[in-house]
C-alpha positions as CSV (number, residue, x, y, z in Angstrom):
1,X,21.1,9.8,-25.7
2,X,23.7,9.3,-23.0
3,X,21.6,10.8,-20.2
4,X,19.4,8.1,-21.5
5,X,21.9,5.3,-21.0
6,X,22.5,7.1,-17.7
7,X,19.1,6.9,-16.3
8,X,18.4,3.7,-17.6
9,X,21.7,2.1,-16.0
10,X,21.2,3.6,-12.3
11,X,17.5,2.4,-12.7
12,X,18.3,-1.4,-13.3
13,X,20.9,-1.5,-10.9
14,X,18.7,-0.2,-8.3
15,X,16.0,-3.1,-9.3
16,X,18.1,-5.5,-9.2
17,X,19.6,-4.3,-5.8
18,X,16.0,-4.1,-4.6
19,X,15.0,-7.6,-6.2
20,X,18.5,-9.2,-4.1
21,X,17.0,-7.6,-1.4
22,X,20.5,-7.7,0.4
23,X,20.7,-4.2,1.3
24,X,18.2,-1.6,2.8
25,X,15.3,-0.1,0.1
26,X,15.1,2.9,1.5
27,X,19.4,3.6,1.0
28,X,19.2,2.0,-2.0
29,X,16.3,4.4,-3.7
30,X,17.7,7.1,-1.9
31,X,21.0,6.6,-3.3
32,X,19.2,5.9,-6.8
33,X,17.4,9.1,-7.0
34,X,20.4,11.3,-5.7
35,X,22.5,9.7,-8.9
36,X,19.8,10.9,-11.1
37,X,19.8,14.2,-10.1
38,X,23.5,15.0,-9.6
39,X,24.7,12.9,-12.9
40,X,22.0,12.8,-15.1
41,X,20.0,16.1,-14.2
42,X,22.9,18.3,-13.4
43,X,25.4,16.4,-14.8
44,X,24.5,15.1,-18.2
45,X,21.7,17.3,-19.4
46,X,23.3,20.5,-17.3
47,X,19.8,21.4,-16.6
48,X,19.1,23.1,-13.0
49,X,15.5,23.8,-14.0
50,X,15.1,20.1,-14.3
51,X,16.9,19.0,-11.0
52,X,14.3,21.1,-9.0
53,X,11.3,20.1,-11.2
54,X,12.3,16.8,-10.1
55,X,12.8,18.1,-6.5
56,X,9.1,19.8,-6.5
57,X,9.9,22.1,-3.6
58,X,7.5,24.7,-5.3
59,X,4.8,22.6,-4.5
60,X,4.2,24.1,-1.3
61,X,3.9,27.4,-2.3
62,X,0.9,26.6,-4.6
63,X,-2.7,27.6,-2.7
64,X,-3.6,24.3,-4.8
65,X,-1.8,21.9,-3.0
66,X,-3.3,22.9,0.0
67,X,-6.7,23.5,-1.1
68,X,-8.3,22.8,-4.6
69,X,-11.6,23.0,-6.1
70,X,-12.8,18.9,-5.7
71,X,-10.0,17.9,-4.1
72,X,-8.0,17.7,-7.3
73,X,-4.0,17.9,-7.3
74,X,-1.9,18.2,-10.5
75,X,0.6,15.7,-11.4
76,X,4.4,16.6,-11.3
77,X,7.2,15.3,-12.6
78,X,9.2,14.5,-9.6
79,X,8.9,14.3,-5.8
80,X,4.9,13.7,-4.8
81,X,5.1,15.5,-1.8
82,X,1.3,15.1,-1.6
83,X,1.9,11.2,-1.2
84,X,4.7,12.3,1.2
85,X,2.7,14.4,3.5
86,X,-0.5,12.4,3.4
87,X,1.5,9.1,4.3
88,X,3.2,10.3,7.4
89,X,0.7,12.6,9.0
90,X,-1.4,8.5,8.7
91,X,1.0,7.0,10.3
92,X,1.4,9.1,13.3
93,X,-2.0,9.3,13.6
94,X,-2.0,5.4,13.1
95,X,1.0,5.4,15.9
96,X,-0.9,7.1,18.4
97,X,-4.2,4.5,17.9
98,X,-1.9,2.0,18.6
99,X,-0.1,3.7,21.8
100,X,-3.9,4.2,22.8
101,X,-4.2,0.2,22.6
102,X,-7.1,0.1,19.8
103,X,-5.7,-2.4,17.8
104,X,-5.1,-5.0,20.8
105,X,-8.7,-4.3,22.3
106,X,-10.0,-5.0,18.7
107,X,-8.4,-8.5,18.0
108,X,-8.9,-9.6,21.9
109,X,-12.5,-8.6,21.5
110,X,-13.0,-10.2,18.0
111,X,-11.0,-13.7,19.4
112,X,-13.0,-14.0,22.2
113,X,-16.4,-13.5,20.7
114,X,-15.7,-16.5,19.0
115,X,-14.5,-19.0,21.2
116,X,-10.5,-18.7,20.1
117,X,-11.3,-21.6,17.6
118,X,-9.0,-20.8,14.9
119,X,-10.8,-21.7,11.5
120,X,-13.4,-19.0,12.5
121,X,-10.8,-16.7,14.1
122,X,-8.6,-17.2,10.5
123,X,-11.7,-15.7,8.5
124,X,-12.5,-13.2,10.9
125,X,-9.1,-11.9,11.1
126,X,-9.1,-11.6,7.4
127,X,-12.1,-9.6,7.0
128,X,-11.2,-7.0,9.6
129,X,-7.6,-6.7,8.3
130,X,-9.5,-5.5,4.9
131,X,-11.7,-4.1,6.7
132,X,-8.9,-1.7,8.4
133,X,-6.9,-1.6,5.5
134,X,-9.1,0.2,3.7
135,X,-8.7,3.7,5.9
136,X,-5.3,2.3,7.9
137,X,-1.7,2.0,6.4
138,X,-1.6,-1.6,5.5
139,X,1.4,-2.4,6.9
140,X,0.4,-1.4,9.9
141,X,-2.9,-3.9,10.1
142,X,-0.2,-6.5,9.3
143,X,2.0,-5.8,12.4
144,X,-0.6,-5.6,15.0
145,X,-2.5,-8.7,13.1
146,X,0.8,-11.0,12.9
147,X,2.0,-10.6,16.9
148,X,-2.1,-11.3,18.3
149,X,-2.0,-14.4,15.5
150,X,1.3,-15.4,17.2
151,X,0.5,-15.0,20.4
152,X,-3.1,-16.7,20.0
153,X,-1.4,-19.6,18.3
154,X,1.0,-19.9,21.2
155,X,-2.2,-20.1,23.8
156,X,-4.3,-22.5,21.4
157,X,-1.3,-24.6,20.2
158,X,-1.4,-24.3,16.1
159,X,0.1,-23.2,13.8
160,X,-0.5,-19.8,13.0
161,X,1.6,-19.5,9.5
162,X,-1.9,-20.0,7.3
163,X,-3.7,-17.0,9.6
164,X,-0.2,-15.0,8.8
165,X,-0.6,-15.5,5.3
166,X,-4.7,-15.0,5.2
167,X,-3.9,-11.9,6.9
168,X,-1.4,-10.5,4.3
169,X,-4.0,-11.1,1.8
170,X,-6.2,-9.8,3.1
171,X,-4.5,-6.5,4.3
172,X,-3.4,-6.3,0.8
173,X,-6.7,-6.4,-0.7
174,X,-9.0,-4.2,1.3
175,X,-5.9,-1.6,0.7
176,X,-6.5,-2.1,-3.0
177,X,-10.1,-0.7,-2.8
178,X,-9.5,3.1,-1.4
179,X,-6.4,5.3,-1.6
180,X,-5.9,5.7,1.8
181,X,-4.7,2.0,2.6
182,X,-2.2,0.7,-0.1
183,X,0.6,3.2,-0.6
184,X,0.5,2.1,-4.4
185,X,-3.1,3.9,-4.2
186,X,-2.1,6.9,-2.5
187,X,0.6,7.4,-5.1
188,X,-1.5,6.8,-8.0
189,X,-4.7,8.5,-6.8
190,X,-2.6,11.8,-5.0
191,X,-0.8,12.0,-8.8
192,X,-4.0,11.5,-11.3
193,X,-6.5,14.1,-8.9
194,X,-8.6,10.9,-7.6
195,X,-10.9,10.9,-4.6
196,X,-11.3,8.7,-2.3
197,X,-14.5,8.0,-3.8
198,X,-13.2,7.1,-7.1
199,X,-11.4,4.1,-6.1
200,X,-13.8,2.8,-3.9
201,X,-16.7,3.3,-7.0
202,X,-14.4,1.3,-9.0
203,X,-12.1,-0.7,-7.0
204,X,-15.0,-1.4,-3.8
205,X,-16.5,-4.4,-5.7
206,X,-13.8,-5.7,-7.1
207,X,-11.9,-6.4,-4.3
208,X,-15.4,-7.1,-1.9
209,X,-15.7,-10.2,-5.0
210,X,-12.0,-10.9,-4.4
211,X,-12.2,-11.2,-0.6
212,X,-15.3,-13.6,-0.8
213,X,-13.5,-15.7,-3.3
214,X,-9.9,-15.6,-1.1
215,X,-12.3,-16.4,2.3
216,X,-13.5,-19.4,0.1
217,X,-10.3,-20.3,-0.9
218,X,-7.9,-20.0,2.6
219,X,-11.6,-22.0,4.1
220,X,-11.1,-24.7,1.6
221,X,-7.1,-25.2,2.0
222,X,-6.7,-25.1,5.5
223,X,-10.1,-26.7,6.6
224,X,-8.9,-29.9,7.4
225,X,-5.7,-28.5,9.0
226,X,-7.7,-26.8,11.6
227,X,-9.8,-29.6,12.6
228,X,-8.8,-31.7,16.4
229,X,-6.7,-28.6,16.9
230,X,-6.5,-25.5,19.5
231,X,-7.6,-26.5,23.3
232,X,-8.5,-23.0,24.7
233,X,-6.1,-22.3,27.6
234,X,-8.4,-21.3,30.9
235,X,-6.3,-18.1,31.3
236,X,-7.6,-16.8,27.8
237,X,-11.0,-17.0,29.2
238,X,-9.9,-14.4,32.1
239,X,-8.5,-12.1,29.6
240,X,-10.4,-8.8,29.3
241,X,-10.1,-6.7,26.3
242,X,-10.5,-3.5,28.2
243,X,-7.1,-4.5,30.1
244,X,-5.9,-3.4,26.5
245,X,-6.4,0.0,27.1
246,X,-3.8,2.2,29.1
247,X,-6.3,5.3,29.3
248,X,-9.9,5.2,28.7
249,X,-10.0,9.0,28.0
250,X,-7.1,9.0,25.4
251,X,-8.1,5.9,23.3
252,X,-11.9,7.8,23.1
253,X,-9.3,11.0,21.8
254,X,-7.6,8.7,19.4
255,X,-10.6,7.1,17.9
256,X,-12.6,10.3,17.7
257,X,-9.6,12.1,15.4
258,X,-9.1,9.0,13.4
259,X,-12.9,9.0,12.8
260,X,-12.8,13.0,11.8
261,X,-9.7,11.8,9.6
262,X,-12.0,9.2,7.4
263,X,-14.5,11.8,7.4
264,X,-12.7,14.6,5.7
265,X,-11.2,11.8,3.4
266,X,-14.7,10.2,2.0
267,X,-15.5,14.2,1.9
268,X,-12.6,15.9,0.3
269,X,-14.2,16.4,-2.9
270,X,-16.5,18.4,-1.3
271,X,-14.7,20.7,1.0
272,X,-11.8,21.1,-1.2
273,X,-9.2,19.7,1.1
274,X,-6.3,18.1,-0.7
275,X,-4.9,14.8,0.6
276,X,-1.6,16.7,1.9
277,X,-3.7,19.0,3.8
278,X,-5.6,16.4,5.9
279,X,-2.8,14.4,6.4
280,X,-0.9,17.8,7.7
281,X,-4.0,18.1,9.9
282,X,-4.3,14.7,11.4
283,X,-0.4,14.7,12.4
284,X,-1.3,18.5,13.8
285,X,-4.3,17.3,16.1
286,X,-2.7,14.3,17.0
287,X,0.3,15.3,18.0
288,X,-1.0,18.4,20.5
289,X,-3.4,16.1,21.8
290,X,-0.4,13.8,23.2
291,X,2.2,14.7,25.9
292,X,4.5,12.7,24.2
293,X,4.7,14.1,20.5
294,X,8.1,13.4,19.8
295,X,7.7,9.6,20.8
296,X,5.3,9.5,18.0
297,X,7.3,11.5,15.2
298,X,10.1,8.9,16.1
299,X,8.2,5.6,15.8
300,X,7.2,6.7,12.4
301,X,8.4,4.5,9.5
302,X,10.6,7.1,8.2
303,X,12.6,4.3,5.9
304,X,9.5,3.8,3.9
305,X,8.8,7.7,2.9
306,X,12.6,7.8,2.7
307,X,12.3,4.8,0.3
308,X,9.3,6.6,-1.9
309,X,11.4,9.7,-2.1
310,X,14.4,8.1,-4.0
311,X,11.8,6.7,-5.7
312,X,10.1,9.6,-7.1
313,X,13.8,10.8,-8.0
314,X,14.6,8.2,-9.5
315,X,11.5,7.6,-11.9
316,X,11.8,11.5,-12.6
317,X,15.0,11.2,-14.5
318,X,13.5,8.2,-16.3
319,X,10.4,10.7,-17.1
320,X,12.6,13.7,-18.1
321,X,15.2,12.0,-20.1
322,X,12.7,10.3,-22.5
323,X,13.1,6.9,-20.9
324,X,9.2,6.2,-19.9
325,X,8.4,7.0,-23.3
326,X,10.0,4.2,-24.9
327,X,8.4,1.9,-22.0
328,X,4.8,3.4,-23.2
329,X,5.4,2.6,-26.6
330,X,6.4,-0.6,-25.4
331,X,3.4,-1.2,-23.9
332,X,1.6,0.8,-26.7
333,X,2.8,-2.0,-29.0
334,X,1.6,-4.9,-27.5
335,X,-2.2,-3.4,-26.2
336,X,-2.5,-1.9,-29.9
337,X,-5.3,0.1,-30.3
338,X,-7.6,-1.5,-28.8
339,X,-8.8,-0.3,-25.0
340,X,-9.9,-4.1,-24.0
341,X,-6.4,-5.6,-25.1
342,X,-4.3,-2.7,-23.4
343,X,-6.5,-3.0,-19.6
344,X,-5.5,-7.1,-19.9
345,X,-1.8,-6.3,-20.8
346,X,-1.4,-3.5,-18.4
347,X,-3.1,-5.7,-15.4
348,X,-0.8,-8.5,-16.4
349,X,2.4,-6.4,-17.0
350,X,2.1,-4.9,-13.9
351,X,0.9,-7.9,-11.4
352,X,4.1,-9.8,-13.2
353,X,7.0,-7.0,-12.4
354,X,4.9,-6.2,-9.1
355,X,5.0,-9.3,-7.7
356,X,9.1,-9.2,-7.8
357,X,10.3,-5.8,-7.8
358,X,7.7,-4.1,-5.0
359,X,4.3,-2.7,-6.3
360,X,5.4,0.6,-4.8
361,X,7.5,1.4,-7.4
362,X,6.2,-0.4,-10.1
363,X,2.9,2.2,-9.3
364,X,5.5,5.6,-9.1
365,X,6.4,4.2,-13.0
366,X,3.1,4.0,-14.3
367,X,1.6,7.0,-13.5
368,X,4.0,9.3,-16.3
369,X,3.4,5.8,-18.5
370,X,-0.4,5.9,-18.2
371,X,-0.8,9.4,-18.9
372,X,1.7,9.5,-22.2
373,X,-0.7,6.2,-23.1
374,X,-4.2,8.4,-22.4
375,X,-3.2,11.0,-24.4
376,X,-1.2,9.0,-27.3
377,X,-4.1,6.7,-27.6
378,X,-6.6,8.4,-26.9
379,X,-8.0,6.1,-24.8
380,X,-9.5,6.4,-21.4
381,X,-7.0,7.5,-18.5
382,X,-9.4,5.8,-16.1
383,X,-10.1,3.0,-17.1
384,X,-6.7,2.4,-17.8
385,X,-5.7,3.6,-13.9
386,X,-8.0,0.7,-12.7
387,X,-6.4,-2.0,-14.8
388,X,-2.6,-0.6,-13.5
389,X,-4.0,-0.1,-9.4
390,X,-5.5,-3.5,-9.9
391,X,-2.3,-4.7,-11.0
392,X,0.5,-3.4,-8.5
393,X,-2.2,-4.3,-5.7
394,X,-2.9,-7.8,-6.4
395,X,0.3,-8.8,-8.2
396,X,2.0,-7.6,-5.3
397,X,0.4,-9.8,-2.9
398,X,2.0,-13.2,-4.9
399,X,5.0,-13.2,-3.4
400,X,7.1,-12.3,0.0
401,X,8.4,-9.6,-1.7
402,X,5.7,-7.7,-3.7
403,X,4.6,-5.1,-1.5
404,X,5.8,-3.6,2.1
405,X,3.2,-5.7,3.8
406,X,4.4,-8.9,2.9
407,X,7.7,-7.9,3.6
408,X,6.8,-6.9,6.8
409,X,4.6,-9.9,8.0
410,X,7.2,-12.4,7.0
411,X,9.5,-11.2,9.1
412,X,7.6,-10.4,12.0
413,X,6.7,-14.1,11.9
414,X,9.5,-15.3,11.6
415,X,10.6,-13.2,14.8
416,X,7.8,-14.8,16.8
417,X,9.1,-17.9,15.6
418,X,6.7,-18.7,12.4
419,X,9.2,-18.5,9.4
420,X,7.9,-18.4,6.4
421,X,9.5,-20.0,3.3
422,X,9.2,-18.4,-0.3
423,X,7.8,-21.7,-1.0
424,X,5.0,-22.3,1.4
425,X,4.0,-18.4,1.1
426,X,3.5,-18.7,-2.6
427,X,1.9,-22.2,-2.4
428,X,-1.4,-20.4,-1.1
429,X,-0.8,-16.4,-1.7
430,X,0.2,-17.0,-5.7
431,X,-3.1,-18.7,-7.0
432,X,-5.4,-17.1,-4.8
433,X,-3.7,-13.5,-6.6
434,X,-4.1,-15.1,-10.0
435,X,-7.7,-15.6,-9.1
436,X,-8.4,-12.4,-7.7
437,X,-6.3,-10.7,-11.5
438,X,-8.8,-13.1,-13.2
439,X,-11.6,-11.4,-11.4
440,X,-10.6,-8.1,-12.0
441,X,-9.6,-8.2,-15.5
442,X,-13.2,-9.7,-16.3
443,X,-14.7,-7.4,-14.2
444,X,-12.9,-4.0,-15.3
445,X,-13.7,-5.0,-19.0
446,X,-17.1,-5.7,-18.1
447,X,-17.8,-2.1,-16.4
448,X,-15.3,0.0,-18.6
C-alpha cells in the first residue's frame, strides 16, 4: 500500500508540475521516473528485479528487438527503448533533410506556385504539413512550417497567426494517421506490435475525413480575413527555390535515404525489421553519408527522448505497484461491459486529460491500461487502441499545451513576433478538435 501512495504522489506532482509548465518537461519526468525507481522500486518494495525491469536494458540483447517475425515487438513494463531508438535515429535523419535545404525548397516551391496569396497558401500549407507529418516527426513540420509562414507574412503584410494555427492542426492530424509522425503513435504502436500499416488501415480515413472537415472549417473562419490583403512584394517574384539548396548532390542523398526509410517502414511486416532497427539504420546511413556527423547527433532534440524516458519510469512504477489497475477499473466502471460505451469513454477520457497534461504521456499510461482492459473484458484490444490513439492525437491538438507540436509552434511564433494567446489558439483549434473526436468516435463505432 505505501509504495502505492508513493507512486501515486510523485506521479501528481510531476502533472501538475508539467500542467504549470514553469519548469523544463524533460528535468521534470526525468526527475519523476528516477524517484520511482530509487524510492519506490528500490526503496519501498526492495525489489532490484523490478528496478531493471523498469530499466529494460535486456532489451537489446533479445534477437527480437532487432528482428521479429512481422515486425512485431513485445510490450515491457518500463523503458520503450524501441520508441527511444526509432525516434532519434528520425530525427537525425530529419536533421540532415533539413541541413540539405528540403524543407525550404518545398514551401518556396508550393508559395510560389500559387501566387503568395495567403487563403490558398493557408490550405495548401495545411495539407502538406499532414501530408509530411505522416512519415516526418511532427514537430519538426511545425518548425520549418511556422518560420516560412512568418517570413511570408512579413513579405505579403498579414497576419500569419491563423496559417500558424491551421498548420498545428494540421501537423497534428496527419501524425495521427501512421506511427511514424505523432510520438503518441510510435509509443502506442512500438508497445502493442502495430505496423505501420495498421494505423494507417484504421486511422488513414479517419483523419483524411478530419482534414477535409478542418480545411472547411479554417476556409470558413478566416475567409473574410484574407480578403483586400497581401500585395506580393516584387523581390518574392525573383526568389528561386533552388537557391534553397546548399548542394544539389547531398539533398538527392538526403531524399534518396529518407525515401529508403518510408520504404522499409510501410514494409516492415514483411521483412521482419523492427522499428528500433530501421531507426538504428537510418541514423547509421545518414550519419556516414555526412562530413559533419556530430553536428547532427547535437541538433537532435535530446530533451524530448530525455522527457519520454522519465516518462516510461515513471508510468512503470505506476504499472508495477498496482496503480494502473485501479485507473482500469476506473475506466472499467464507467465503459461497463459494453465495447461501444467503453471506445466513447476512452476517446473522451483521453482527448479531455490530453488536451491539458500532453498527449505523450497520457499515451505512455494507456498502453499497460488498455491491455489490463482487453484481457479483463474481454474485449477487443484494437479496437480499443483506435479509440485511445484517436484520443491523445486529437485531444491534444485543443490547446497550446496538448502535444509537443503546439508547444513548439507557439513559441516559435511568438519568437518571430506572432504571439499566440491561450485564448485566440483555442477559439479556432478547440471546436475544430471536438469536430474531428465527433468524427472519429462515429466513425470507429461504425467500422469496429
Amino acid at each position: 500500500m505505501l509504495s502505492q501512495i508513493l507512486a501515486l504522489i510523485i506521479a501528481i506532482v510531476l502533472f501538475s508540475a508539467l500542467l504549470q509548465g514553469k519548469y523544463p518537461r524533460y528535468l521534470l519526468t526525468l526527475a519523476a521516473g528516477g524517484a520511482m525507481v530509487l524510492v519506490v522500486l528500490l526503496g519501498t518494495m526492495g525489489s532490484p528485479a523490478a528496478a531493471l525491469e523498469a530499466l529494460s536494458v535486456d532489451s537489446f540483447v533479445k534477437p527480437q528487438f532487432w528482428f521479429a517475425h512481422g515486425g512485431v515487438t513485445e510490450f515491457n513494463v518500463g523503458i520503450n527503448w524501441s520508441t527511444i531508438l526509432f525516434l532519434a535515429g528520425m530525427m537525425i535523419m530529419v536533421e540532415a533533410m533539413s541541413e540539405a535545404g528540403f524543407f525550404d525548397w518545398v514551401c518556396l516551391r508550393l508559395a510560389k506556385a500559387l501566387g503568395f496569396r495567403p487563403m490558398p497558401l493557408m490550405l495548401s500549407f495545411m495539407v502538406l504539413a499532414a501530408l509530411l507529418s505522416m512519415f516526418v516527426d511532427s514537430i519538426t513540420v511545425v518548425l520549418f512550417l511556422v518560420v516560412a509562414t512568418a517570413r511570408l507574412a512579413h513579405f505579403l503584410r498579414f497576419d500569419p497567426v491563423p496559417m500558424i494555427i491551421g498548420e498545428i492542426f494540421a501537423a497534428n492530424l496527419g501524425g495521427a494517421a501512421t506511427m511514424s509522425g505523432d510520438p503518441p503513435n510510435i509509443i502506442i504502436g512500438t508497445s502493442l506490435g502495430l505496423s505501420f500499416w495498421d494505423f494507417l488501415r484504421n486511422n488513414g480515413v479517419i483523419c483524411l475525413i478530419g482534414l477535409v472537415l478542418v480545411l472547411v472549417y479554417f476556409y470558413l473562419c478566416f475567409r473574410s480575413k484574407s480578403r483586400g490583403e497581401a500585395a506580393v512584394a516584387p523581390e518574392l517574384w525573383e526568389i528561386d527555390p533552388n537557391d534553397a539548396i546548399p548542394s544539389r548532390r547531398r539533398f538527392l542523398a538526403r531524399v534518396s535515404i529518407f525515401g529508403v526509410v518510408i520504404l522499409l517502414i510501410a514494409t516492415h511486416t514483411l521483412t521482419g525489421l523492427t522499428m528500433p532497427t530501421i531507426g538504428v539504420l537510418a541514423a547509421a546511413v545518414t550519419l556516414v553519408s555526412t562530413k559533419t556527423p556530430q553536428n547532427l547527433v547535437r541538433q537532435m532534440d535530446w530533451k524530448i527522448l530525455g522527457f519520454i524516458i522519465g516518462l516510461f519510469l515513471t508510468v512503470s512504477g505506476l504499472e508495477q505497484t498496482g496503480v494502473l489497475d485501479g485507473m482500469a477499473q476506473f475506466l472499467a466502471a464507467l465503459g461497463g461491459d459494453h465495447a461501444d460505451q467503453m471506445v466513447v469513454v476512452l476517446i473522451w477520457f483521453t482527448a479531455i486529460v490530453s488536451a491539458f497534461v500532453d498527449n505523450i504521456p497520457m499515451a505512455t499510461v494507456m498502453v499497460p491500461v488498455l491491455l489490463s482492459l482487453a484481457e479483463t473484458l474481454g474485449m477487443d484490444l484494437h479496437t480499443l487502441t483506435w479509440a485511445v490513439s484517436k484520443g491523445t492525437d486529437i485531444g491534444g491538438i485543443a490547446t497550446p499545451i496538448g502535444a509537443s507540436a503546439n508547444v513548439t509552434g507557439v513559441a516559435l511564433a511568438a519568437k518571430e513576433g506572432h504571439p499566440i494567446s491561450w485564448k485566440r489558439y483555442c477559439k479556432y483549434a478547440m471546436p475544430a478538435a471536438v469536430l474531428v473526436l465527433v468524427v472519429s468516435m462515429v466513425l470507429i463505432l461504425a467500422l469496429h
